[in-house]
N, CA, C and O atoms as a Tripos MOL2 file, in Angstrom:
@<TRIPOS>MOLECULE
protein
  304   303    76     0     0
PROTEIN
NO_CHARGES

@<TRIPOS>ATOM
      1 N           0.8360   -1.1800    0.0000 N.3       1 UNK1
      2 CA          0.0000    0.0000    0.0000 C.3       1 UNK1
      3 C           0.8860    1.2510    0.0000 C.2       1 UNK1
      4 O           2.0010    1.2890    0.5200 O.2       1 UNK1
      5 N           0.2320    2.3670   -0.6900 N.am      2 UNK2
      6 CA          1.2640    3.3020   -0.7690 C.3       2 UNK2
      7 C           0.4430    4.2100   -0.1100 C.2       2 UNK2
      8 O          -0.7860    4.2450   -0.1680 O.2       2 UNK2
      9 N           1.6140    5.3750    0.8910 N.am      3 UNK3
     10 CA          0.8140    6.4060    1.8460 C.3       3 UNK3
     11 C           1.5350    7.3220    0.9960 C.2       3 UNK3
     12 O           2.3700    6.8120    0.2480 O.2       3 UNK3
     13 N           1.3400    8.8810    0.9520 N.am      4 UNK4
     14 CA          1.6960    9.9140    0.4510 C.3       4 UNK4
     15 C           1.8280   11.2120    1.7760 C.2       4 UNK4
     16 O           0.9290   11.8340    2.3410 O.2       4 UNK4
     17 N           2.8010   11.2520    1.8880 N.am      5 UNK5
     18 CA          3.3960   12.5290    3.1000 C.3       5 UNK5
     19 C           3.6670   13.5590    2.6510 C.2       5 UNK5
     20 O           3.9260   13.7920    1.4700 O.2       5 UNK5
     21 N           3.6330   14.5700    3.8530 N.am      6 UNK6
     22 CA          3.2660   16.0770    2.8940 C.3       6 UNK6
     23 C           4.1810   17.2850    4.8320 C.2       6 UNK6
     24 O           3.7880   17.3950    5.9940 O.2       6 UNK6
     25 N           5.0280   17.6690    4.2980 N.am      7 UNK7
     26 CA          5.5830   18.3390    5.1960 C.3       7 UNK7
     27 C           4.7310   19.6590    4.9890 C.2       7 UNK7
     28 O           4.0100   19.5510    3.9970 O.2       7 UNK7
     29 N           4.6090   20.8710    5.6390 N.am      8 UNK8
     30 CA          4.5580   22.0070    5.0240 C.3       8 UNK8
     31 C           5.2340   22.7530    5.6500 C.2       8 UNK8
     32 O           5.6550   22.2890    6.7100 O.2       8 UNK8
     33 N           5.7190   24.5030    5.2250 N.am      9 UNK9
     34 CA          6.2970   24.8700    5.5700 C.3       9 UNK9
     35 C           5.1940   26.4790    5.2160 C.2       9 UNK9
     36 O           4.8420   26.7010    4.0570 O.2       9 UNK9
     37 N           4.8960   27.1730    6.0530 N.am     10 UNK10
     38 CA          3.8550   27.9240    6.1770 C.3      10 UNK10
     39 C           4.3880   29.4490    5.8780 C.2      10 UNK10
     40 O           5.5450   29.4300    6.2980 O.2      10 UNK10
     41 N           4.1460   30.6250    5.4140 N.am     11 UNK11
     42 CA          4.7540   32.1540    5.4610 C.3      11 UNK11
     43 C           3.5830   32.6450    6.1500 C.2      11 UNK11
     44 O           2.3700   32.5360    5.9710 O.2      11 UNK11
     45 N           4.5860   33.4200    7.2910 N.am     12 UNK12
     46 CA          3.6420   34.2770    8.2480 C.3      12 UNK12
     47 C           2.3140   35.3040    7.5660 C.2      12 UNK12
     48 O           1.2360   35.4830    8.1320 O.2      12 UNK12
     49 N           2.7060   35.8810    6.2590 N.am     13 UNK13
     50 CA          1.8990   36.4110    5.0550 C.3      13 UNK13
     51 C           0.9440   35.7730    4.9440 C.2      13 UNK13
     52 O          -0.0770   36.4280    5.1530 O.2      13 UNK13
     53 N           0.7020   34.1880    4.5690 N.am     14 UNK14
     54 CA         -0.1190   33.6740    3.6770 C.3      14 UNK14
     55 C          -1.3640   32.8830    4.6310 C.2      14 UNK14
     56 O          -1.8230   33.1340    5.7450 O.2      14 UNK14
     57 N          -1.6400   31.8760    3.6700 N.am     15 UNK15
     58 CA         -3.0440   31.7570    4.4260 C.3      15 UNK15
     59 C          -2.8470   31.2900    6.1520 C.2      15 UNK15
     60 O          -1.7620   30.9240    6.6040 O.2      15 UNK15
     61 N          -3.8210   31.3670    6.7800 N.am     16 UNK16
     62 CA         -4.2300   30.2360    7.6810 C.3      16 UNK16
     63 C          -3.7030   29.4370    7.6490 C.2      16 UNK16
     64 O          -3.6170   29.0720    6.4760 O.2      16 UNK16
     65 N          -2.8290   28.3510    8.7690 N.am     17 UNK17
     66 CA         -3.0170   26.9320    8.7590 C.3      17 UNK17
     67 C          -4.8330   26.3500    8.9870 C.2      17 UNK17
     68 O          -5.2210   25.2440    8.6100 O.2      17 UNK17
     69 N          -5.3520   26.9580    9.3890 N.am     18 UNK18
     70 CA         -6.6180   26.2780    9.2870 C.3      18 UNK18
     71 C          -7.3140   25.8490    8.1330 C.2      18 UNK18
     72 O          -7.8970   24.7810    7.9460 O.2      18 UNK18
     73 N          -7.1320   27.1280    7.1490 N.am     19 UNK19
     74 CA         -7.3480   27.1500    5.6930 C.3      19 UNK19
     75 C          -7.0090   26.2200    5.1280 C.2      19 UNK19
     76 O          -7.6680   25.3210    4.6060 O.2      19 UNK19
     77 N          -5.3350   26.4820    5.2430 N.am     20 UNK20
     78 CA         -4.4440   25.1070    4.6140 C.3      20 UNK20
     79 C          -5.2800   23.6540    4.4940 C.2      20 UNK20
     80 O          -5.7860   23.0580    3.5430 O.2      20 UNK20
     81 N          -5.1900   23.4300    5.6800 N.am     21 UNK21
     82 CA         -5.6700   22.1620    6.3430 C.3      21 UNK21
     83 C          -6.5760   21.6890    5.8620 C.2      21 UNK21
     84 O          -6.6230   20.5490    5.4000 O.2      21 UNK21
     85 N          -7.9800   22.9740    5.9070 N.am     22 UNK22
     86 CA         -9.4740   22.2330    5.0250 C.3      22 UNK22
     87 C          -9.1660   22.1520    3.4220 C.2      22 UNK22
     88 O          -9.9670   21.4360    2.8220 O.2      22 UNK22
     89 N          -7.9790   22.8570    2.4880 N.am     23 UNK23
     90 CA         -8.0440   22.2310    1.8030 C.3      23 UNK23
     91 C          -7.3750   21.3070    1.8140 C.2      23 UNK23
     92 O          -7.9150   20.5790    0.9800 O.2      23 UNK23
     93 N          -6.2330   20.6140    2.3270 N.am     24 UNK24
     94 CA         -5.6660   19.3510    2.1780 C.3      24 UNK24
     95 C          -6.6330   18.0500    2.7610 C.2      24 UNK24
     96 O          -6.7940   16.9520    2.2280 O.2      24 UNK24
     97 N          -7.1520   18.5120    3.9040 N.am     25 UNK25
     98 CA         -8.0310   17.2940    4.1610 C.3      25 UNK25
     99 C          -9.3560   17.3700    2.9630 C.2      25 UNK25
    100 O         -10.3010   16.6050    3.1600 O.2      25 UNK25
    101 N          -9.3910   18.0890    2.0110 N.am     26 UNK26
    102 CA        -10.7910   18.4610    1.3300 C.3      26 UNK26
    103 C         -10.1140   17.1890   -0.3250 C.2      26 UNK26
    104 O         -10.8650   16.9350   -1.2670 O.2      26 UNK26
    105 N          -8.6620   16.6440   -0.2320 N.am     27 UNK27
    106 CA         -8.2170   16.1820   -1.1690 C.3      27 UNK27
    107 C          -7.8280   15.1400   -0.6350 C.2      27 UNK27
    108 O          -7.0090   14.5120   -1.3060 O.2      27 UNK27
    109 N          -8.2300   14.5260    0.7490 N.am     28 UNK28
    110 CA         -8.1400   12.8920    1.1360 C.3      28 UNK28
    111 C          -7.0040   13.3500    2.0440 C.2      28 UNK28
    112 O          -6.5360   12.2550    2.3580 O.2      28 UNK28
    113 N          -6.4560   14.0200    2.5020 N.am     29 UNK29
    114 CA         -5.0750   14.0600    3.7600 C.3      29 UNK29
    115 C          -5.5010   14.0570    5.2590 C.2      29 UNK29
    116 O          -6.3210   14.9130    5.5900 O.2      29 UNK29
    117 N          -5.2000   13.4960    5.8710 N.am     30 UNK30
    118 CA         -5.4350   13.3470    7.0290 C.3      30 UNK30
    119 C          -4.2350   13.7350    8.3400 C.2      30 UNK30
    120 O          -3.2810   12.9600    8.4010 O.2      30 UNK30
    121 N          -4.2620   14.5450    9.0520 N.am     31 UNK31
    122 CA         -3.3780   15.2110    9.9070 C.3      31 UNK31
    123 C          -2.3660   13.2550   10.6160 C.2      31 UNK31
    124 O          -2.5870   12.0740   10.8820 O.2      31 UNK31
    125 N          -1.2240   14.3780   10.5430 N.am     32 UNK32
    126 CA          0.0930   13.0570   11.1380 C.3      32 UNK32
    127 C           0.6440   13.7190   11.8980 C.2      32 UNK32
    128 O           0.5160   14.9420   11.9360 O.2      32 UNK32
    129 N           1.6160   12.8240   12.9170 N.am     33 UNK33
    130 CA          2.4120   13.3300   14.0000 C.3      33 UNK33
    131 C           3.3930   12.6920   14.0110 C.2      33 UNK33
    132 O           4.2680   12.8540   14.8610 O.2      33 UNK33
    133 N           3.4740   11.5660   12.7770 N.am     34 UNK34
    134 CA          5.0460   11.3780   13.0190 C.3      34 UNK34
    135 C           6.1840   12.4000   11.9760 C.2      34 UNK34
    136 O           6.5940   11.7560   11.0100 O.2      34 UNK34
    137 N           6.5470   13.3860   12.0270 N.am     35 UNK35
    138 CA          7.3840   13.8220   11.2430 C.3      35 UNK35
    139 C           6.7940   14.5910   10.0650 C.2      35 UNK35
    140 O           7.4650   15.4270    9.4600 O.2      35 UNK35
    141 N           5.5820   14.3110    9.7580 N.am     36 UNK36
    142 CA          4.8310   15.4950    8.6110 C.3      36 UNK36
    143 C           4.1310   15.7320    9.2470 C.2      36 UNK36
    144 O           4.0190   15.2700   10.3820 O.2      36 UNK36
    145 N           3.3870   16.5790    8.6980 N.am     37 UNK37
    146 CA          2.1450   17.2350    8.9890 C.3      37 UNK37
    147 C           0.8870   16.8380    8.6790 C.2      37 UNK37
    148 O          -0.1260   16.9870    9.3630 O.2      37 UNK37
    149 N           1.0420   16.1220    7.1960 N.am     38 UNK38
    150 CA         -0.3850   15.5650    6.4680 C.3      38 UNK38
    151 C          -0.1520   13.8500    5.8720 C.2      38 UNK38
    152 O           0.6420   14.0580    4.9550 O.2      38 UNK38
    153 N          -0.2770   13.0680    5.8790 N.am     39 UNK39
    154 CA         -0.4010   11.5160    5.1770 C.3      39 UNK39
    155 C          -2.1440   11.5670    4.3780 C.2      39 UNK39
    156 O          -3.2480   11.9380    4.7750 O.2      39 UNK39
    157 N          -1.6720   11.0440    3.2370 N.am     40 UNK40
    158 CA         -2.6200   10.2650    2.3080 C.3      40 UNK40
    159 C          -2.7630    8.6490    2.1510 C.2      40 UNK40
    160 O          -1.9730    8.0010    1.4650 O.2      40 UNK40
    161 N          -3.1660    8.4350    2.4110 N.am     41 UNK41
    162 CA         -3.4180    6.3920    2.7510 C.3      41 UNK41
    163 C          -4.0990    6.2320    1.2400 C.2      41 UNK41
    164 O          -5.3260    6.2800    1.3290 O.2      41 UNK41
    165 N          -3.5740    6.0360   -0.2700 N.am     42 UNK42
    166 CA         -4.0040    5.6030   -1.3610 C.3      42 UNK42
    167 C          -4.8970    4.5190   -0.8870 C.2      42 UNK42
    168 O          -6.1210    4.6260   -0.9620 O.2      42 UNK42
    169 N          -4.1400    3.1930   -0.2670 N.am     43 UNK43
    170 CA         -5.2920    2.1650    0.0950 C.3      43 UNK43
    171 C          -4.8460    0.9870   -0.9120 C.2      43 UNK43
    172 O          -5.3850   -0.1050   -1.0940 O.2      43 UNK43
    173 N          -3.3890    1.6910   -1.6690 N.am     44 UNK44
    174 CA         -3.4540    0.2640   -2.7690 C.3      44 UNK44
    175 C          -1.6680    0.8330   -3.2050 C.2      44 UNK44
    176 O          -1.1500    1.8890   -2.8450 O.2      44 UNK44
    177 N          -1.1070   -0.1420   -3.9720 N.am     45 UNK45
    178 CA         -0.0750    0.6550   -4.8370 C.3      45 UNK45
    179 C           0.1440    0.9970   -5.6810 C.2      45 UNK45
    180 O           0.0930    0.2210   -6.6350 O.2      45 UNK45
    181 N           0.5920    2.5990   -5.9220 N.am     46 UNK46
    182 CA          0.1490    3.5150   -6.9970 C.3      46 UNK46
    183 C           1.6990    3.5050   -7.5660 C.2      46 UNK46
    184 O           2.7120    3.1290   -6.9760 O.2      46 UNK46
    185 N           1.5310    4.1550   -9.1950 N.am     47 UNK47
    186 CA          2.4230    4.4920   -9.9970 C.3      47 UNK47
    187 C           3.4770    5.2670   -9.4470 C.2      47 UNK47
    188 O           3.3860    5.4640   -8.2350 O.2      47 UNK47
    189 N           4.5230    5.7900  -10.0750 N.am     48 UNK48
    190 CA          5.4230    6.8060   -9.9130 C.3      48 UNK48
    191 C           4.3050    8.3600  -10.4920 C.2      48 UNK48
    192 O           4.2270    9.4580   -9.9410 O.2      48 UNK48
    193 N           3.5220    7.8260  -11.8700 N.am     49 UNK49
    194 CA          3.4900    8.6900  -12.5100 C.3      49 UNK49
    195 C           1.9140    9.4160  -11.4180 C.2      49 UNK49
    196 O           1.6770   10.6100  -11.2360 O.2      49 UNK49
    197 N           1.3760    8.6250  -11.0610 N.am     50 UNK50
    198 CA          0.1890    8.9690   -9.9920 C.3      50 UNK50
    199 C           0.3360    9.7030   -9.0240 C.2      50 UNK50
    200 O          -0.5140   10.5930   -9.0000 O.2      50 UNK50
    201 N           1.3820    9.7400   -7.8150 N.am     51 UNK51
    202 CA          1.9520   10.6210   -7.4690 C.3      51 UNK51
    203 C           2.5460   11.8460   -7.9350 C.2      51 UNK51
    204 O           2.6860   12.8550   -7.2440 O.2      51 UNK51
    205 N           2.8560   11.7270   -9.0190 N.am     52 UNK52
    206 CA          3.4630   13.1660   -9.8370 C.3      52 UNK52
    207 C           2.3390   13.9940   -9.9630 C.2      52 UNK52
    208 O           2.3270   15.2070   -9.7580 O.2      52 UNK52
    209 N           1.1380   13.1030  -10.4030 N.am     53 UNK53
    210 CA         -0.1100   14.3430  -10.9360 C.3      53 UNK53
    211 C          -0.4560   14.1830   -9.3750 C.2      53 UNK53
    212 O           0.0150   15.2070   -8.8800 O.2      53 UNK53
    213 N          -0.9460   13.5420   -8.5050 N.am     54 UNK54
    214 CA         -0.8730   13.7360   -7.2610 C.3      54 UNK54
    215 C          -0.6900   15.5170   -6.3710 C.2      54 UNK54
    216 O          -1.3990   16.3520   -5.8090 O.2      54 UNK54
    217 N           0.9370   15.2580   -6.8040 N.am     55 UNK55
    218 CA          1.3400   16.4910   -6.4630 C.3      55 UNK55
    219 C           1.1360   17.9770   -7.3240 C.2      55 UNK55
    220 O           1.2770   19.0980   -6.8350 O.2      55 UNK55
    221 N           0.7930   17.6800   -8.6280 N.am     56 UNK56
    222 CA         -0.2550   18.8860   -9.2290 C.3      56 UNK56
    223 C          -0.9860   19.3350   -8.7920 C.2      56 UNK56
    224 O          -1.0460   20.5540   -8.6310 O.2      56 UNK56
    225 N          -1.8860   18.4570   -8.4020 N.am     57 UNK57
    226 CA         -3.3730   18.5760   -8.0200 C.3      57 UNK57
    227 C          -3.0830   19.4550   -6.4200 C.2      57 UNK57
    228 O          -3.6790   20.4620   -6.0370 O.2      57 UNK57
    229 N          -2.1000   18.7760   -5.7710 N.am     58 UNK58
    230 CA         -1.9500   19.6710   -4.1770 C.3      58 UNK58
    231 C          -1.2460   21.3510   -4.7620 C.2      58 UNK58
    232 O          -1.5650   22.4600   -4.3320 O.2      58 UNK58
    233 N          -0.3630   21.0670   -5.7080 N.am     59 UNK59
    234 CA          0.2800   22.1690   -5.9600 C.3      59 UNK59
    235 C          -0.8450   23.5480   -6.6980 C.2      59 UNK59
    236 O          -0.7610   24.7560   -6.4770 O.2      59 UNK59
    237 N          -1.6610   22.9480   -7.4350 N.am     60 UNK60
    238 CA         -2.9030   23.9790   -7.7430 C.3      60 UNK60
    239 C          -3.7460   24.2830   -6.8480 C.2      60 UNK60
    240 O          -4.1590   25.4420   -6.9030 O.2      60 UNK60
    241 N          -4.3240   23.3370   -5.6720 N.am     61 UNK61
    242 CA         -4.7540   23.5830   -4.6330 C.3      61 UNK61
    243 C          -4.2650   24.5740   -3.5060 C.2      61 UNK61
    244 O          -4.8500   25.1640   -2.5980 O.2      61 UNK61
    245 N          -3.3280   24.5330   -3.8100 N.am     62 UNK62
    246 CA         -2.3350   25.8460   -2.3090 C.3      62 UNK62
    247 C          -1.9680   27.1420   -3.2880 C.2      62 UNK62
    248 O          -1.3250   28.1360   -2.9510 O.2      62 UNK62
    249 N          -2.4860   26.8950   -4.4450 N.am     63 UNK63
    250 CA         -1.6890   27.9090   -5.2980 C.3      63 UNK63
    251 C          -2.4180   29.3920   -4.4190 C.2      63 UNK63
    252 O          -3.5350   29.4620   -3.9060 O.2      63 UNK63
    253 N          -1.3480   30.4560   -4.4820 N.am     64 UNK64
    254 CA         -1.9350   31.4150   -3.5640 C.3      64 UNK64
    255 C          -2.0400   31.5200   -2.1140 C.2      64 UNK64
    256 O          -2.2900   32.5360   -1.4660 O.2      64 UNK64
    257 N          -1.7550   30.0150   -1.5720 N.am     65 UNK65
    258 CA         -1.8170   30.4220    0.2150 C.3      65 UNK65
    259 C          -0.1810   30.4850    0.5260 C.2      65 UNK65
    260 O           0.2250   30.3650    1.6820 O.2      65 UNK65
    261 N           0.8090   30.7010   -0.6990 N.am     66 UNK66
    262 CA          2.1550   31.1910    0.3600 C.3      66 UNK66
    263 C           2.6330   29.6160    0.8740 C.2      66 UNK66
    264 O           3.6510   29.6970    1.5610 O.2      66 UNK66
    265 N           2.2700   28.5770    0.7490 N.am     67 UNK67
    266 CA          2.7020   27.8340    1.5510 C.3      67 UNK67
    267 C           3.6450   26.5530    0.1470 C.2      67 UNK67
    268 O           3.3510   26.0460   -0.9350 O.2      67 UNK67
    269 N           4.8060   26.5620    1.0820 N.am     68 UNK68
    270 CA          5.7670   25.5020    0.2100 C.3      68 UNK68
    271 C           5.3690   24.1190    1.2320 C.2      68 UNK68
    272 O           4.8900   23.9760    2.3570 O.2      68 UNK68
    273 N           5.8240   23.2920    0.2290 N.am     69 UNK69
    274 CA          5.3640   21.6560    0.5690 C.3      69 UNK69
    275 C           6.6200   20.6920   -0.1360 C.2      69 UNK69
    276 O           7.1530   20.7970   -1.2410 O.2      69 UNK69
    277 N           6.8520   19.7200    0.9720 N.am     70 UNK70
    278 CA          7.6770   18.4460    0.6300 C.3      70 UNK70
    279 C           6.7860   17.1660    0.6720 C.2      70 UNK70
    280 O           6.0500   16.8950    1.6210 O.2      70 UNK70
    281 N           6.9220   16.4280   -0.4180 N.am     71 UNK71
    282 CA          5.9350   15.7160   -0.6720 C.3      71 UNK71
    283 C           7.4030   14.5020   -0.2410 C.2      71 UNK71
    284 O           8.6290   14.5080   -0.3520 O.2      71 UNK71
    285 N           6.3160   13.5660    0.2880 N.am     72 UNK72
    286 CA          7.2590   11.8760   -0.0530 C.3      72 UNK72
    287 C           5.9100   10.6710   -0.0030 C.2      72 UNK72
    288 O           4.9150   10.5160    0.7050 O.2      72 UNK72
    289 N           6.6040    9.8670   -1.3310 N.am     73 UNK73
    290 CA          5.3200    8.5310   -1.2280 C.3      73 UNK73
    291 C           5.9880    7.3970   -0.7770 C.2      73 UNK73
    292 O           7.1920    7.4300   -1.0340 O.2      73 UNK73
    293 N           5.5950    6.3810   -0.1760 N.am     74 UNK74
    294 CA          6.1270    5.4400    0.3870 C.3      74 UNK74
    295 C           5.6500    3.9760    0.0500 C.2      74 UNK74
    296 O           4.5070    4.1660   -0.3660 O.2      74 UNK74
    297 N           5.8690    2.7520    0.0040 N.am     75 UNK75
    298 CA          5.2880    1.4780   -0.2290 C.3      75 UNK75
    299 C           5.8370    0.4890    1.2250 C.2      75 UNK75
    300 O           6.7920   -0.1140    1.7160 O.2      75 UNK75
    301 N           3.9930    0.9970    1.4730 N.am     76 UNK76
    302 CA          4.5770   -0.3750    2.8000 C.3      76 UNK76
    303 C           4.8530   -1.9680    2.7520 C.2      76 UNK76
    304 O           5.2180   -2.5620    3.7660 O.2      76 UNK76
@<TRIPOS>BOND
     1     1     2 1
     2     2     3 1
     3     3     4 2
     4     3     5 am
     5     5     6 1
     6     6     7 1
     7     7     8 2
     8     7     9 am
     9     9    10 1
    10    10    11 1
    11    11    12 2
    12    11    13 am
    13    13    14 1
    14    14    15 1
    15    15    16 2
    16    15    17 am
    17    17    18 1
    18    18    19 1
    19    19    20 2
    20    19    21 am
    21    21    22 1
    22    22    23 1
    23    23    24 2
    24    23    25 am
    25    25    26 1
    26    26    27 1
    27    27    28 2
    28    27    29 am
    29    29    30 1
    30    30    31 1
    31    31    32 2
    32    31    33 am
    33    33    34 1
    34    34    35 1
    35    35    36 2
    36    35    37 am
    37    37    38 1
    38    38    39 1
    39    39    40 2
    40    39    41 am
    41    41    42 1
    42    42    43 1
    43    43    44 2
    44    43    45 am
    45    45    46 1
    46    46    47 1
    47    47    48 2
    48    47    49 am
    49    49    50 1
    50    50    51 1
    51    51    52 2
    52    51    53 am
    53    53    54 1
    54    54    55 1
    55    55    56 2
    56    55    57 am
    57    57    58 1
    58    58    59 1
    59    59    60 2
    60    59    61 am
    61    61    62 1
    62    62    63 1
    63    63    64 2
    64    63    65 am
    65    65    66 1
    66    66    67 1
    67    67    68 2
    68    67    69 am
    69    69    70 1
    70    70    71 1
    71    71    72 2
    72    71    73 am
    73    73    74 1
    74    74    75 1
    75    75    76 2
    76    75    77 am
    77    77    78 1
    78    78    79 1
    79    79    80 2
    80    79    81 am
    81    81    82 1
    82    82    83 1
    83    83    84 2
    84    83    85 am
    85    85    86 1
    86    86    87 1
    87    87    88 2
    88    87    89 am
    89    89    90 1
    90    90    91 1
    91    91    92 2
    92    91    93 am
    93    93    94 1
    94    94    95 1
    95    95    96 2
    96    95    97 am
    97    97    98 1
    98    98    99 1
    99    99   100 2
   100    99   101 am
   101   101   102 1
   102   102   103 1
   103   103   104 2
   104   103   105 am
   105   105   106 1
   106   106   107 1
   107   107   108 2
   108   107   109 am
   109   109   110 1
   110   110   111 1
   111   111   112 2
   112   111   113 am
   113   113   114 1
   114   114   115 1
   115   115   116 2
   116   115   117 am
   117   117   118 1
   118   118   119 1
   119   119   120 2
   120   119   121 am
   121   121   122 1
   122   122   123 1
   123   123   124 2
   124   123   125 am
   125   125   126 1
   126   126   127 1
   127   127   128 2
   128   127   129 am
   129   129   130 1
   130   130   131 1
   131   131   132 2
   132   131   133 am
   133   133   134 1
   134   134   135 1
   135   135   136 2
   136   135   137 am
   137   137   138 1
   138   138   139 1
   139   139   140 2
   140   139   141 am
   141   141   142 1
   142   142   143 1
   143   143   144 2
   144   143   145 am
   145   145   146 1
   146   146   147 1
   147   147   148 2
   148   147   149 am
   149   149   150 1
   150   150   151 1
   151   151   152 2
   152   151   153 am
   153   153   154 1
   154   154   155 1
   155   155   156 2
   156   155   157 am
   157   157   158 1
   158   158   159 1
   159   159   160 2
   160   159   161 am
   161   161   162 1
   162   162   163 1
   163   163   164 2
   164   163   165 am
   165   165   166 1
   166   166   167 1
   167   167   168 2
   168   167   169 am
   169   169   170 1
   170   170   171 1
   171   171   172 2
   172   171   173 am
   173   173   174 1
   174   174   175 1
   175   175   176 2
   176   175   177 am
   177   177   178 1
   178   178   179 1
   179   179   180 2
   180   179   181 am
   181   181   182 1
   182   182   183 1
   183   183   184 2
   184   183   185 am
   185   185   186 1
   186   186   187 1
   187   187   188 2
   188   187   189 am
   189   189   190 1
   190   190   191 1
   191   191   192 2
   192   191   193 am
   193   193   194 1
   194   194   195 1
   195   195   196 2
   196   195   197 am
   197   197   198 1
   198   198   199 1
   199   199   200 2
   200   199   201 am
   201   201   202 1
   202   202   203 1
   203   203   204 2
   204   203   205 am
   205   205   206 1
   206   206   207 1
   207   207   208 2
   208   207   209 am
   209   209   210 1
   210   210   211 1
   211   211   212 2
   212   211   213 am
   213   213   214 1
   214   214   215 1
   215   215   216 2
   216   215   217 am
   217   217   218 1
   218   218   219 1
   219   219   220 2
   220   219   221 am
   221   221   222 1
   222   222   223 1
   223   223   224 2
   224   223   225 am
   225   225   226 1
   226   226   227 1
   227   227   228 2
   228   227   229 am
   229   229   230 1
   230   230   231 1
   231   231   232 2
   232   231   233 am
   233   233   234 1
   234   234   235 1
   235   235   236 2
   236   235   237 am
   237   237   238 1
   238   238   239 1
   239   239   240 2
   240   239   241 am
   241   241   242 1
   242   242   243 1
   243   243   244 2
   244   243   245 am
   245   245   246 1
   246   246   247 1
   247   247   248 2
   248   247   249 am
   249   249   250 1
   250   250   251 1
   251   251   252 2
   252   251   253 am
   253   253   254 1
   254   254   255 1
   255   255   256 2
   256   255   257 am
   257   257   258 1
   258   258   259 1
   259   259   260 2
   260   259   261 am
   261   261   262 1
   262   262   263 1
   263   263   264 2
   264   263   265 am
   265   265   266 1
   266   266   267 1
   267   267   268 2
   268   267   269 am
   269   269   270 1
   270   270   271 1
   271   271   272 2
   272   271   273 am
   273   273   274 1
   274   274   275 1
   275   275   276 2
   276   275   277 am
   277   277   278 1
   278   278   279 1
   279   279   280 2
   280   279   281 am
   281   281   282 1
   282   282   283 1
   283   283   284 2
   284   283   285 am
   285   285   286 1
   286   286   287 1
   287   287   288 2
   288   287   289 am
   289   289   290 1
   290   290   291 1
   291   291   292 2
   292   291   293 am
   293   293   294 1
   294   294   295 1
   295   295   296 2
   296   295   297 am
   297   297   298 1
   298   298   299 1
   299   299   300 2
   300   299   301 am
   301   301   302 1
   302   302   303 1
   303   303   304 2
@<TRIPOS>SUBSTRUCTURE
     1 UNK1         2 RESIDUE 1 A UNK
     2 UNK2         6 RESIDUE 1 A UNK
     3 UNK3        10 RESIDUE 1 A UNK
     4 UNK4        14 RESIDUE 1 A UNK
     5 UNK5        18 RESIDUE 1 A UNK
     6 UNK6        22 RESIDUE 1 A UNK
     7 UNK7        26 RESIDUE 1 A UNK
     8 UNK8        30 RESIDUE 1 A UNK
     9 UNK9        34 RESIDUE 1 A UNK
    10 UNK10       38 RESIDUE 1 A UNK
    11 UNK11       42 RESIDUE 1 A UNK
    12 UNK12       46 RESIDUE 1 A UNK
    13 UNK13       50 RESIDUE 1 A UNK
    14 UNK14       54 RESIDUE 1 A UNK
    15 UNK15       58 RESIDUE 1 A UNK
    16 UNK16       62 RESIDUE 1 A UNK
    17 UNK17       66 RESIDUE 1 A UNK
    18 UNK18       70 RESIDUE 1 A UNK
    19 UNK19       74 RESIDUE 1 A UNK
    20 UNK20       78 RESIDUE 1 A UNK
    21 UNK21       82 RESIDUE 1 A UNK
    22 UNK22       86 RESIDUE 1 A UNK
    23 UNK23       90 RESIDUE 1 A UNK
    24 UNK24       94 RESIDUE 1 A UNK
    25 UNK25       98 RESIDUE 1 A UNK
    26 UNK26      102 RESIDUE 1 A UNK
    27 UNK27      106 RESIDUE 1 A UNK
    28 UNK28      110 RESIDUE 1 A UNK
    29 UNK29      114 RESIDUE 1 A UNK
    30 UNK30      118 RESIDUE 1 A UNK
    31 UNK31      122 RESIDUE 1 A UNK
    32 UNK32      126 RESIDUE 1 A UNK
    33 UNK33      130 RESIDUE 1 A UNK
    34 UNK34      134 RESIDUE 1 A UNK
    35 UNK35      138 RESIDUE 1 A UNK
    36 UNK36      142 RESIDUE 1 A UNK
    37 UNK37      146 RESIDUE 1 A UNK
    38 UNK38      150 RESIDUE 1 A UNK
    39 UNK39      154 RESIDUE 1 A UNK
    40 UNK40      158 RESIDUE 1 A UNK
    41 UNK41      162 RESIDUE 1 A UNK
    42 UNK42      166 RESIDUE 1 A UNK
    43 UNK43      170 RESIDUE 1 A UNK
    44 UNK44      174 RESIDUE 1 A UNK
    45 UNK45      178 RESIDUE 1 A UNK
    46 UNK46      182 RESIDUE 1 A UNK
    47 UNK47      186 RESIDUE 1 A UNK
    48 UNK48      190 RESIDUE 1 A UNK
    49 UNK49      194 RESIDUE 1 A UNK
    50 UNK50      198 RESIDUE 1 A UNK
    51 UNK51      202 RESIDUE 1 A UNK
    52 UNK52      206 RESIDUE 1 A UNK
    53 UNK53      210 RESIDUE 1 A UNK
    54 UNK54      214 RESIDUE 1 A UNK
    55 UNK55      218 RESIDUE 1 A UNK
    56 UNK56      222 RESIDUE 1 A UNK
    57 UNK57      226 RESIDUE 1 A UNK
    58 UNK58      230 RESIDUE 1 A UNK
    59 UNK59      234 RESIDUE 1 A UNK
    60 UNK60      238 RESIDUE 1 A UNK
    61 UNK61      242 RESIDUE 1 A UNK
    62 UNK62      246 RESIDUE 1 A UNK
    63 UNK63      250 RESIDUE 1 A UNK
    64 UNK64      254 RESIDUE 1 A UNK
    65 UNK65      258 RESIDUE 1 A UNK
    66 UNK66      262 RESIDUE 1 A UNK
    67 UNK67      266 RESIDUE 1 A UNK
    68 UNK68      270 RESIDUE 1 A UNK
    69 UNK69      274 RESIDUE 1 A UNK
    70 UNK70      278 RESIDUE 1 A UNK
    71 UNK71      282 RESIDUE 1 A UNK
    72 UNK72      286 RESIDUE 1 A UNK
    73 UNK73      290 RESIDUE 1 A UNK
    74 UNK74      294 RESIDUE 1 A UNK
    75 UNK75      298 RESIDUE 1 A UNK
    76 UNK76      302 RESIDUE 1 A UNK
């Protein structure tokens, strides 16, 4: 199964972390405490190339809240 991790790194300028948050949980992310901030649980194992548009889709989603992101996917 592949999970998808999501660090963020926030500018005092830009949105809300609250904001942030409803949209990342509004795209399947669910708050973490080991070491990121956000995990995605796919539920199965995904492509290389699935994750890439993956990270489009988050990257058009924050577009405008100021906030940079480290993405990592994993296979348990």
């Amino acid at each position: 199964m592949t999970k998808t991790f999501l660090l963020l790194q926030l500018d005092s300028e830009g949105a809300p972390y609250s904001d942030v948050a409803t949209i990342l949980e509004d795209l399947g992310f669910q708050p973490e405490t080991e070491g990121y901030d956000f995990v995605f649980d796919w539920g199965r194992p995904v492509a290389i190339h699935e994750t890439l548009e993956f990270a489009d889709r988050i990257q058009t989603a924050l577009q405008g809240s100021r906030v940079r992101f480290r993405i990592e996917s994993t296979d348990e």
